[in-house]
C-alpha positions as CSV (number, residue, x, y, z in Angstrom):
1,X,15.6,-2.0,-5.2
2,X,12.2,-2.8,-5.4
3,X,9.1,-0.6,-5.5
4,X,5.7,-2.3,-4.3
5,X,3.3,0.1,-5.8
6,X,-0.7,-0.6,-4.5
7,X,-3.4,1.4,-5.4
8,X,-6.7,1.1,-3.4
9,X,-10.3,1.8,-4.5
10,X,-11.4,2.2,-1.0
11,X,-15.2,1.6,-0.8
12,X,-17.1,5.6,0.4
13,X,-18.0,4.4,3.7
14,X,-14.6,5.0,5.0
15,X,-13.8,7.9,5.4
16,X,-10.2,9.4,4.3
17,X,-9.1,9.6,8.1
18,X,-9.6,6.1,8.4
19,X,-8.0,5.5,5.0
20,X,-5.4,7.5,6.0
21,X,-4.4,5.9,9.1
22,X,-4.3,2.7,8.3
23,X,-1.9,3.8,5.6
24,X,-0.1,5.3,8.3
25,X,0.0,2.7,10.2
26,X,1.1,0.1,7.2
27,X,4.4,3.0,6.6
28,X,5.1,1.9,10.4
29,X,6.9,-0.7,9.3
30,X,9.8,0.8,7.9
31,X,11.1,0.4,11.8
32,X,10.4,-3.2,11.8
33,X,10.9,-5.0,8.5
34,X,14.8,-4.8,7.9
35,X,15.3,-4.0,4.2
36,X,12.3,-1.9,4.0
37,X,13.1,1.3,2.9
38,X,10.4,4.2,2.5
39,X,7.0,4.4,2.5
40,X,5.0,6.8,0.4
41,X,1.1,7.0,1.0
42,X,-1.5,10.1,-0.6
43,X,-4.3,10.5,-2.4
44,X,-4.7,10.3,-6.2
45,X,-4.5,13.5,-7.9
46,X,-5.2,11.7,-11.0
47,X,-4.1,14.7,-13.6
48,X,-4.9,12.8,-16.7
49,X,-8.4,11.2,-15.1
50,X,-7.3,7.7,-16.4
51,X,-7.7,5.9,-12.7
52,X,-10.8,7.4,-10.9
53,X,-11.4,4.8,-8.8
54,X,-8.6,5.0,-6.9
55,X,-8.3,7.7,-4.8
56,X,-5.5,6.5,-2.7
57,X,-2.6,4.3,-3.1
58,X,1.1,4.3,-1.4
59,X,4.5,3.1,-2.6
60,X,7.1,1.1,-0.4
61,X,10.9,0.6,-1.1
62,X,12.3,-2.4,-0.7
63,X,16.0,-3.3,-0.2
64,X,15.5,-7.2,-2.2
65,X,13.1,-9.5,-2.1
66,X,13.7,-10.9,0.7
67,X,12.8,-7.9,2.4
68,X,9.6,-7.4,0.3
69,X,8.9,-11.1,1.8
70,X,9.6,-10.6,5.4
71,X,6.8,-7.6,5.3
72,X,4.7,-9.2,3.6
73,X,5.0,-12.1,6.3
74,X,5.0,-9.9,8.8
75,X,1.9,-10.0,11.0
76,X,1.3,-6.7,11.3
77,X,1.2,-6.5,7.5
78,X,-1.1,-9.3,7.1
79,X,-3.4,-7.6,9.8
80,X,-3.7,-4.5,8.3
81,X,-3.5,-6.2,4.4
82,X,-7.0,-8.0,5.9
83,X,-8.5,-5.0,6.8
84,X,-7.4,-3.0,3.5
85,X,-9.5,-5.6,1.5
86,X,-12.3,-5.5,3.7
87,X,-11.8,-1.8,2.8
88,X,-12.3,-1.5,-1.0
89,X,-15.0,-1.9,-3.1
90,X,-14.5,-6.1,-4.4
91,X,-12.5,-7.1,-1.6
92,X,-9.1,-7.7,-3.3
93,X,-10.9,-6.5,-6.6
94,X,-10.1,-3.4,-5.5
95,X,-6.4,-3.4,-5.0
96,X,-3.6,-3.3,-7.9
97,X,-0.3,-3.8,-6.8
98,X,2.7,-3.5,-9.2
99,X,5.9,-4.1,-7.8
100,X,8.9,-2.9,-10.0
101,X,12.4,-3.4,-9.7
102,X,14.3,-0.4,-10.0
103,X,18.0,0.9,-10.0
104,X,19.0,2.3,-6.9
């Protein structure tokens, strides 16, 4: 199982119901990309202050990597990826992804 973690420092002139829909709409693909899993999307409650910046992020599962692939690929995904680093402060700057491969 993979986990593709991405955290987004999303620049203040969006405001968090745009933020949040797009995220939204991004978790919409769990009924199109077969393999994908979950998807997890919130703000940052940031207990230990260590990652201001980013105030929202989301986590997807992932069957493989093919599956991971095939959303990536997807055009939807590369739609709404476009508009995410149009979103944040430095473009792609302001996205970290970690994607970690996990028991099931």
């Amino acid at each position: 199982m993979l986990r593709h973690c991405v955290f987004l420092n999303f620049d203040a002139a969006h405001s968090v119901d745009e933020r949040m829909k797009i995220l939204a709409e991004l978790g919409a693909l769990v009924e199109e990309v077969d393999g994908m899993v979950s998807f997890e999307f919130g703000p940052n409650l940031d207990f230990e202050r260590k990652s201001p910046k980013y105030r929202e992020g989301f986590i997807a599962s992932f069957r493989d990597h093919a599956a991971l692939s095939a959303y990536a690929d997807h055009p939807v995904h590369q739609a709404l990826g476009a508009r995410l680093v149009e979103m944040c402060v430095g473009g792609h700057d302001g996205i970290i992804v970690f994607d970690l491969d996990v028991a099931d």
